[in-house]
C-alpha positions, 0 to 999 in steps of 0.5 A, a space after each residue: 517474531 511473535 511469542 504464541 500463547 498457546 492455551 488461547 486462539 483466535 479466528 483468522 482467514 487462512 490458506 487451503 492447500 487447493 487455495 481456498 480460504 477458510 476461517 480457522 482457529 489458530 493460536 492467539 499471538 501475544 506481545 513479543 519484546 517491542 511489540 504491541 498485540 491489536 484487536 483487529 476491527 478491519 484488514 486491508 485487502 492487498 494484491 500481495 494477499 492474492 500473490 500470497 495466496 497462489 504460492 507467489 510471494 511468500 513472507 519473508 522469515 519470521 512473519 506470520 504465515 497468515 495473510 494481511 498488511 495492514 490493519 485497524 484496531 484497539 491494543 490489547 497487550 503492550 509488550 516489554 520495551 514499548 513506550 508511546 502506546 498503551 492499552 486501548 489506544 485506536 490504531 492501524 498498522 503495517 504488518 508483514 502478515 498476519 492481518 486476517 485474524 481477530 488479533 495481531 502482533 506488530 512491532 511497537 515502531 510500525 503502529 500509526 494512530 488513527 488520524 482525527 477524523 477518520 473512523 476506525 473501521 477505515 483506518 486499515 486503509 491507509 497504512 500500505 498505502 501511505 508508507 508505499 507512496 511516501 517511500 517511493 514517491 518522496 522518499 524514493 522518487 523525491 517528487 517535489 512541488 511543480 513537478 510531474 509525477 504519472 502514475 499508473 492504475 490511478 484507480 488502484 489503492 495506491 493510486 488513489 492515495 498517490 493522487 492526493 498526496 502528490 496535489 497536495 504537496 503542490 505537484 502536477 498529476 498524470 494517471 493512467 486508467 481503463 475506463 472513463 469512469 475511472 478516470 473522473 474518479 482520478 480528476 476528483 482526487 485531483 489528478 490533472 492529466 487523464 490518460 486511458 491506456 485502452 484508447 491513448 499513448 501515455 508516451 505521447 499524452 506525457 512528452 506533450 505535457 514536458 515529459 514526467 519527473 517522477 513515474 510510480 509503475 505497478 507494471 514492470 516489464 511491459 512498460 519500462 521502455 515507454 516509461 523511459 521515453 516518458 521521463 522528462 531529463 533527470 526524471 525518475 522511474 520507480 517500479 513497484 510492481 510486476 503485474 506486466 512481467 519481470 524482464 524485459 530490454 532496457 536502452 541504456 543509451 536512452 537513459 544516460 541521454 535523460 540522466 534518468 534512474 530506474 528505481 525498484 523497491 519493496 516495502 513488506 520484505 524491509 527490516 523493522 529498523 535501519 536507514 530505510 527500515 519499515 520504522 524509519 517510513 511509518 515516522 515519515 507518513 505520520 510526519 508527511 501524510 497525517 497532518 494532509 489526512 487530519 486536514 481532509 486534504 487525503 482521505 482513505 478512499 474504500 471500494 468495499 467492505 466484506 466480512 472475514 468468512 468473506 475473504 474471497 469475495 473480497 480477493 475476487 474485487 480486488 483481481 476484477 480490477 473494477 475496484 476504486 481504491 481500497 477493498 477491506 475486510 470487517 474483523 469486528 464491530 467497532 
């Protein structure tokens, strides 16, 4: 956990008893053991926040109590045991807290540099992402090229991204969405089957496509005994999430019958080192994903961008489910 220097602060975004989210002023965060301290120039905006901030998804030990995942900016201070960065270097993160805030303290291992071509502002965009669909995706789903991969909410953050890292490694894409303009959006990020979950039988709509071998699920519990029917043999479900609940009634018959696995992860929860450690994913996504994004076959896709007094607003895009990829918060100017 970060040290506090104490005779400096900073302005962050924090949580009110009844739930509101002012701009206070807390202690300024400074470089612990391994660790890199950010200016923050933007914060990316995740439904974890919006969890967070309804007292459903704490952080886990160590992590600081303010709210944000991912961020860009410019490193201020290098702390003890640090090589490869430098003061001044343009950067984003993944963090396990602490985004809303002008400065941030983030272990040395899960700093990106800013692909070329992308702006620094935008750059907040991509680091949940990109380390969530490459863990999951590749690492967890191990989608490969010819393959079928679904993924549902198509328009979401993690959609938008999952859909153009999947076509271009050379898979077919399928994405659930609500409405049709969501689902041009999807087409042009270059999704191949459009599937509108208010209208269609994604069941049906998939097994006529030869089933999925890979289904990236937000869903949880509402869908896992369509996702299982869904899965072509030897077809892999991963769950991500649970904004469809938390149980529900699995046919083991139905997946022993497909070979299929049922995959469940979590990124902000994983320790920083270790097989499957948050440095382990960032070098994959820099190895998988940055090169695509440096080539502008993956771009950050950015709904809307709101001030940090402004935090609500921009939790209240995100939960209207209208938003088309990411919604972030401006820190400071660039």
């Amino acid at each position: 956990m970060a040290a506090l220097c104490h005779d400096r602060d900073m302005r962050a975004v924090t949580v009110s008893s009844s739930g509101d989210l002012p701009v206070s002023t807390i202690d300024d965060p400074v470089a612990d053991l391994g660790e890199v301290v950010i200016d923050v120039v933007s914060a990316g905006v995740n439904r974890a926040d919006l969890l967070q901030r309804r007292g459903n998804y704490p952080p886990p030990p160590g992590a600081p109590e303010t709210l944000g995942l991912e961020v860009s900016g410019r490193i201020s201070e290098v702390g003890a045991r640090v090589s490869g960065w430098s003061v001044g270097d343009e950067v984003c993160a993944l963090l396990a807290g602490g985004g809303y805030a002008e400065r941030v303290a983030v272990p040395a291992a899960q700093v990106l540099p800013v692909p070329a071509g992308v702006l620094l502002a935008d750059a907040a965009a991509l680091p949940e992402v990109a380390c969530t669909v490459v863990s999951n995706v590749i690492e967890a789903g191990g989608l490969r090229a010819g393959e079928l991969l679904l993924v549902h909410g198509g328009s979401s953050g993690i959609g938008t991204h999952a859909i153009q890292l999947a076509h271009a490694l050379g898979a077919r894409v399928a994405v659930t969405a609500r409405t049709a303009a969501k689902l041009d959006r999807c087409a042009g990020f270059g999704a191949d089957i459009l599937i509108n979950y208010a209208t269609d039988d994604f069941v049906e709509v998939i097994t006529e496509s030869g089933g999925a071998d890979v289904i990236l699920d937000i869903i949880g519990a509402k869908y896992l005994t369509q996702n299982i029917s869904a899965l072509r043999t030897g077809g892999r479900l991963v769950i991500i999430g649970m904004q469809g609940g938390t149980k529900a009634e699995l046919s083991i018959a139905a997946l022993m019958g497909k070979r299929a696995s049922v995959i469940g992860t979590t990124l902000r929860s994983r320790p920083v080192d270790g097989d499957g450690g948050k440095a382990q994913i960032v070098t994959h996504t820099r190895t998988v994903t940055w090169p695509l994004i440096e080539a502008g076959k993956v771009l950050p896709v950015i709904d809307s961008v709101y001030d940090l007094d402004d935090a609500a607003a921009a939790h209240d895009r995100l939960d209207s489910g209208e938003a088309i990829g990411k919604v972030l918060l401006r820190v400071a100017a660039v």
